[in-house]
N, C-alpha and C positions, 0 to 999 in steps of 0.2 A: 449495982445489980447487973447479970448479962443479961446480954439480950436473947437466952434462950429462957431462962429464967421469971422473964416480965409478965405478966399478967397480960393477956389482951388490952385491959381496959389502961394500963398504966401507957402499951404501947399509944392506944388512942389519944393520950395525955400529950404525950412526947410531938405525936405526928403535927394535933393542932398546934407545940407549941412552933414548929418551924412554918405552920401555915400562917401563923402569925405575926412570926416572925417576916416573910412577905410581902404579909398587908400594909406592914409598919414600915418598910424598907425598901418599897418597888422599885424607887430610884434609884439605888445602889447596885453598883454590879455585886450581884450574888451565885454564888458559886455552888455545886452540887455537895462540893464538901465540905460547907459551910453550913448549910440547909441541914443537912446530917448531922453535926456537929452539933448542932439546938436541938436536935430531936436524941443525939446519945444512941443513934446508930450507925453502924456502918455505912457508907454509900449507897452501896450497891440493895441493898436492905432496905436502906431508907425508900431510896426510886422505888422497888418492887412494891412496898406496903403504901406509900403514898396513892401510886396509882390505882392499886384494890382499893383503898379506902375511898378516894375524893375523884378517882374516873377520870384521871389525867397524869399526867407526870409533873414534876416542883415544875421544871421549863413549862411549860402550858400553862400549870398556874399561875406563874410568875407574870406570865405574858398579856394571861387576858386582864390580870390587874392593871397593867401599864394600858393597855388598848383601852381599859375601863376607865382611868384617869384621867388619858387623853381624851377620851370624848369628853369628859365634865370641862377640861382645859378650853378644847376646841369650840364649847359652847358657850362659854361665859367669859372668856378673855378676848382681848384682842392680840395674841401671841401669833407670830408665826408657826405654821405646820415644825419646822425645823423646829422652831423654840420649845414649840411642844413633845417633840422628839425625844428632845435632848432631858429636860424637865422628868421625863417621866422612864427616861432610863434606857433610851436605847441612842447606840453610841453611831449607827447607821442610818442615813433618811430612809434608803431604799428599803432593807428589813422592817422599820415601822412599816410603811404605806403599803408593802404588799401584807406583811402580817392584820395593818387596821382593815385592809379591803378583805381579807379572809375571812376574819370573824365579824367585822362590820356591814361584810355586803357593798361596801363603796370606799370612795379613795378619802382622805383625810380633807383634802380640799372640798372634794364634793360636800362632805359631812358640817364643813365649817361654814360652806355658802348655804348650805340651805337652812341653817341660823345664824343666816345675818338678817335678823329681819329690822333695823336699825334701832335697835334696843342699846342702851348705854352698857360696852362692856368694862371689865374691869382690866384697868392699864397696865401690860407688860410689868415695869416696872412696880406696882403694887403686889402682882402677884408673887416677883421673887422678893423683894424687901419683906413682906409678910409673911413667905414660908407657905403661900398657898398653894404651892405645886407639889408639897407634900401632906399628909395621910395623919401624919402623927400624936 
């Protein structure tokens, strides 16, 4: 079916399924025309309705879910910031920590020291042996 052709509501179908496509994926580098490609639009298409629709663009999206991971990471592991970087899909320390201090209001370290309150966390190594650092 084109994409002139679609129904609104079938576009809505489409948009969530690359939103959830996302949620399922954060870790992976994902691409705009990949994002597009689950949704059966165009690019440029896809960006444009995504951001009417959900008040951000897929990148933003993408983002706060990893920032969002990271915090659960950063609170209940005992993973390094880097380890948690890397876990949740960003392939740069520097763009995580200023991206986590953007939308978090603080640095990644800040965020992890102020729950260390010496509570038993879960050890590095359990969390990648058991696939806890992903969603799925």
């Amino acid at each position: 079916m084109s994409q002139i052709a679609r129904a609104p509501g079938d576009t809505l179908v489409h948009l969530r399924a690359a939103r959830d496509h996302i949620d399922r994926s954060y870790g992976d580098p994902l691409t705009l025309e990949q994002l597009a490609a689950v949704a059966s639009l165009s690019r440029f298409h896809f960006q444009r309705l995504f951001k009417a629709t959900y008040g951000r663009t897929p990148a933003a999206y993408l983002c706060e879910r990893r920032i969002e991971r990271a915090q659960d990471l950063l609170r209940a592991t005992n993973l390094t910031v880097t380890e948690v970087c890397h876990a949740v899909g960003f392939s740069s320390l520097g763009s995580f920590s200023s991206r986590f201090r953007e939308i978090v209001g603080e640095t990644p370290t800040d965020f992890q020291a102020r729950y260390a309150d010496g509570a038993p966390r879960i050890p590095g190594c359990w969390v990648f042996m058991l696939g806890l650092t992903e969603r799925r």
